[in-house]
C-alpha positions in Angstrom: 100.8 151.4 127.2 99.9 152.7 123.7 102.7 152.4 120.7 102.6 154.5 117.3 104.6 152.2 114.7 105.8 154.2 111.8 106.9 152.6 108.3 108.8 154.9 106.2 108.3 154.7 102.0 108.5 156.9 99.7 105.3 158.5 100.1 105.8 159.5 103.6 104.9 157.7 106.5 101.9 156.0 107.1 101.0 154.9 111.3 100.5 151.2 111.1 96.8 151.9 112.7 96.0 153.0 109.0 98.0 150.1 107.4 95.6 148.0 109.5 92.4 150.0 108.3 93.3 149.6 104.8 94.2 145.8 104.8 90.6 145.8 106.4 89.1 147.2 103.9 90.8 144.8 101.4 89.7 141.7 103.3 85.8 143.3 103.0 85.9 143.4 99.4 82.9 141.0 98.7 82.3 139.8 95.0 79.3 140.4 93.6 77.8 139.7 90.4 73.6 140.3 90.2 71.3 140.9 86.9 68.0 141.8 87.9 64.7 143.9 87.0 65.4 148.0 87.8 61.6 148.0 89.4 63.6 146.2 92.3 65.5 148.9 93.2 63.1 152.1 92.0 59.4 150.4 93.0 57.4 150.2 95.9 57.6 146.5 97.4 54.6 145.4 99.2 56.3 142.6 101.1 59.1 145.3 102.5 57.8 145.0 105.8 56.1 141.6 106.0 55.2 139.4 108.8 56.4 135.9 107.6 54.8 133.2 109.7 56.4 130.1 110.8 55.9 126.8 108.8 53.1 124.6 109.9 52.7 120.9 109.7 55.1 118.4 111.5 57.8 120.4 112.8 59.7 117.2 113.2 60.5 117.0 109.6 61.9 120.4 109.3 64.3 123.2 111.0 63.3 127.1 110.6 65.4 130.0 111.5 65.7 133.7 110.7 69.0 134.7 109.8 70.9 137.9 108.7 72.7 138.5 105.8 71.5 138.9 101.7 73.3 139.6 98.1 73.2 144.0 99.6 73.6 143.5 102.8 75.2 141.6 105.7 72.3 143.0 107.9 69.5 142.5 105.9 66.7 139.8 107.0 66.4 136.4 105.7 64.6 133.2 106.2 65.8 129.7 106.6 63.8 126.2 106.0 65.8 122.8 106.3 63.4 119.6 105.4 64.7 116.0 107.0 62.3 114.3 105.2 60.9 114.5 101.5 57.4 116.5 102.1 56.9 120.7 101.7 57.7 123.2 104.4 57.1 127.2 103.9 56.9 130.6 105.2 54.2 132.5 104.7 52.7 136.2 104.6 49.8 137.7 103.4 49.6 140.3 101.0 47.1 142.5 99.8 46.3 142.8 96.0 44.0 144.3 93.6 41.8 142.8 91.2 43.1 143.4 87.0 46.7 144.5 88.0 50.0 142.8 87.6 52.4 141.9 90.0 56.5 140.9 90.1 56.5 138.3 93.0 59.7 136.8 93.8 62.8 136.9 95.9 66.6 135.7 96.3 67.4 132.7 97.2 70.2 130.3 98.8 69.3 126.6 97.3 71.5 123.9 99.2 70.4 120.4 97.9 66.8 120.9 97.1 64.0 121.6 95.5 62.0 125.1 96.4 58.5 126.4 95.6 57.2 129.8 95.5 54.0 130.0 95.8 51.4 132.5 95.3 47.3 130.9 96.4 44.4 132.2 97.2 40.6 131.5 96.5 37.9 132.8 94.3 35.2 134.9 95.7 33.1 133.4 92.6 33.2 129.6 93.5 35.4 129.6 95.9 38.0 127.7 94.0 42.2 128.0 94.1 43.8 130.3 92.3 47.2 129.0 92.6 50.4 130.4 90.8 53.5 128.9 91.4 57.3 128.9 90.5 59.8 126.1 91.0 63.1 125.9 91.3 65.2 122.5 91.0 68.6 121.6 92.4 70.1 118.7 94.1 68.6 115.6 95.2 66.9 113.6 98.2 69.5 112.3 100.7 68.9 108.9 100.1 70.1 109.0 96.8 73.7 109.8 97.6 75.0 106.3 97.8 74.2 106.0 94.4 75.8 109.3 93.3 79.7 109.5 92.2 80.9 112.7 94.6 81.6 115.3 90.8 77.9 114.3 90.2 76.5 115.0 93.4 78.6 118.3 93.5 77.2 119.1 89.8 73.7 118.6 91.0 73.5 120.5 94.0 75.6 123.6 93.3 76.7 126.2 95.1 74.7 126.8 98.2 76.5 129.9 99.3 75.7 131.6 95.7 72.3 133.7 95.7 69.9 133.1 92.9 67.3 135.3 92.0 63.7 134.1 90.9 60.8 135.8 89.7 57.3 135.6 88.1 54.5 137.8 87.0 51.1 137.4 89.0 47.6 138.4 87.5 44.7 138.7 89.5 41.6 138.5 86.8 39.1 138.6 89.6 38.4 139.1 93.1 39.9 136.9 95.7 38.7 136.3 99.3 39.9 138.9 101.6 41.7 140.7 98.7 44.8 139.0 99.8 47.1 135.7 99.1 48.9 133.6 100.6 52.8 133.6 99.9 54.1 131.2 101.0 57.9 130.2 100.0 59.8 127.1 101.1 61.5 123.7 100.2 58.7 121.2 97.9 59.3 117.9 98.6 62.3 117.5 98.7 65.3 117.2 101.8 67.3 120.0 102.1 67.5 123.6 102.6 66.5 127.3 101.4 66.9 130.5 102.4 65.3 133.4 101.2 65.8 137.3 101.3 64.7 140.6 99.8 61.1 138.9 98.9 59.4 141.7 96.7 55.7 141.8 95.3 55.9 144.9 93.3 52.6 146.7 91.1 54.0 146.8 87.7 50.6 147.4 86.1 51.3 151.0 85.2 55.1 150.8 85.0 56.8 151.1 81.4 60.1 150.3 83.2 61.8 146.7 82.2 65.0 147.2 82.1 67.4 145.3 83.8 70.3 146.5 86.5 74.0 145.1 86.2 75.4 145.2 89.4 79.5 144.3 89.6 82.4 144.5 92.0 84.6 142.6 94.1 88.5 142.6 93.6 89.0 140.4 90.2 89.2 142.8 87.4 87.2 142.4 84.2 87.5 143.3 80.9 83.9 142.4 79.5 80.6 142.2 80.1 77.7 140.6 77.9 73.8 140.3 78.3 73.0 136.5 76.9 69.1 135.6 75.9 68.9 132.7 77.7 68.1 129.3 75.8 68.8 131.0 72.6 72.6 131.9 73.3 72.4 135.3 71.4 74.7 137.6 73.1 71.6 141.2 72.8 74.4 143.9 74.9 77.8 143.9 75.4 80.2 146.2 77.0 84.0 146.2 76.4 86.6 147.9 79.0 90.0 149.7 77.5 91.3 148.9 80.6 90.2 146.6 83.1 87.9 147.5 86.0 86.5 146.0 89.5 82.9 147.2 89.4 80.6 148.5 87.1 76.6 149.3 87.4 74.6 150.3 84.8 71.0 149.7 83.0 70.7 147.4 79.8 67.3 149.0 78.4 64.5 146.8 77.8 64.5 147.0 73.8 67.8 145.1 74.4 66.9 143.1 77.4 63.2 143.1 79.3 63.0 141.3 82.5 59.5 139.9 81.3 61.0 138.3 78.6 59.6 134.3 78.8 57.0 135.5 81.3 53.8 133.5 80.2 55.8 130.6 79.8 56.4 127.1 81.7 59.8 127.6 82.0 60.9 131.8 82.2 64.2 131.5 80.7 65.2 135.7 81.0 68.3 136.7 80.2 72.1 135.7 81.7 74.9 137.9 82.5 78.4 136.9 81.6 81.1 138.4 83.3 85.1 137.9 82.1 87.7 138.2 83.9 91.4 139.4 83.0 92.7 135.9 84.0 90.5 134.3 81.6 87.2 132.6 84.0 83.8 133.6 83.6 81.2 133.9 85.7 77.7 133.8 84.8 74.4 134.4 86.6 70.6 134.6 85.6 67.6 137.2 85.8 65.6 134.9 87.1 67.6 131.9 87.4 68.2 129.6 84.9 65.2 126.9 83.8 63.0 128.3 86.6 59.4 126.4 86.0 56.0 127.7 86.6 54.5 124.1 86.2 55.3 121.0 87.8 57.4 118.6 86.1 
């Protein structure tokens, strides 16, 4: 037997079938707080459709999975890597690239207790040598060091390993490679613990002139600023102040007051940091890429 409930106030009446719909809705407000390049959105991504291949090695030191689920979307695909032991497990795909142009390689990432590497390898048709580019990204520690760890350290170390991070570095190809193609490969470096990535993006910026970067806000806290941060150097470069508060907000910081290549070339890309503050006084910041992201090994 089907019932129609009916709650009366003074706007009329509204069928409790629609109260349901629009509590819903309220429980599906996600936050979301991302800073990142405007080619990302606006570009052609040569990995879009990828074929990632498992891991190899000893598969006894490690756990793989795909998943579902990234910063845009619950269905988009991801990729999961959990190490046991302290050695290096990746996925891989193979991209084609051109010789003299200049690529964005990166992707967003879910860092719980370890350390990851992306990778970008290939060799010379010259000498056949390794071409390697890399970009690391620290956090947490190896298992075995927890006894030693106070539980507020460990916590500090690791982060949060729900929160998606997003990392990024220029390639350059300065001559050919074999098969006019590398090997990216993106995983957990030596290290226990887990990644997973998704949204990986190789994207020609050779003959692009745009790097700006994207704000992207909303969830259900309200705000009443925003600010653009130079990252190491603390200067605050664009700001954005609300009359009233607000629950989302998307917009493009041009790159004469933020480029996303700024501290490309360097070992550690610092970029830029957003800073969101919220009406009941927290802050929440993020990174584009993420904070002390190093293109050398330390």
């Amino acid at each position: 037997m089907n019932y129609t409930i009916q709650i009366r106030h003074r706007a009329g009446i509204i069928t409790l079938s629609a109260l349901f719909a629009m509590c819903l809705h309220a429980a599906e407000v996600k936050e979301r707080v991302l800073l990142y390049p405007t080619v990302l959105k606006n570009a052609t991504n040569i990995l879009e459709d990828a074929q990632w291949r498992l891991p190899s090695g000893d598969s006894d030191a490690y756990t793989v999975e795909r998943q579902k689920g990234s910063q845009f979307s619950d269905e988009d695909s991801a990729w999961h890597i959990r190490l046991n032991a302290p050695e290096g497990a990746y996925w891989r795909a193979y991209p084609n690239v051109q010789v003299g142009r200049r690529y964005l390689y990166g992707a967003w990432v879910r860092v719980d207790n370890a350390n990851i590497l992306l990778r970008a390898y290939c060799n010379r048709v010259s000498d056949g040598t390794l071409y390697d580019q890399r970009l690391y990204c620290y956090g947490g520690f190896n298992a075995y060091l927890l006894p030693y760890l106070s539980a507020r350290m460990a916590k500090k170390l690791v982060g949060n390993p729900d929160e998606w991070k997003l990392c990024y570095r220029i390639l350059t190809f300065p001559e050919a490679v074999k098969g006019d193609r590398f090997c990216a490969a993106m995983g957990v470096y030596l290290s226990t613990g887990a990644m997973t990535f998704s949204e990986p993006f190789l994207i020609d910026i050779t003959d692009s002139s745009e790097r700006s970067l994207t704000i992207d806000v909303s969830g259900a806290r309200p705000f009443r600023r925003l600010s653009i941060i130079a990252t190491g150097l603390g200067d605050i470069v664009w700001s954005k102040e609300f009359p009233e508060p607000v629950t989302s907000y998307k917009g493009v910081v041009p790159a004469e007051l933020a480029d996303f290549e700024r501290g490309q070339g360097e070992d550690v890309i610092e970029g830029h940091t957003l800073e969101v503050t919220y009406v009941d006084g927290s802050v929440c910041m993020v990174h584009s890429p993420q904070e002390k992201i190093f293109t050398k090994r330390k």
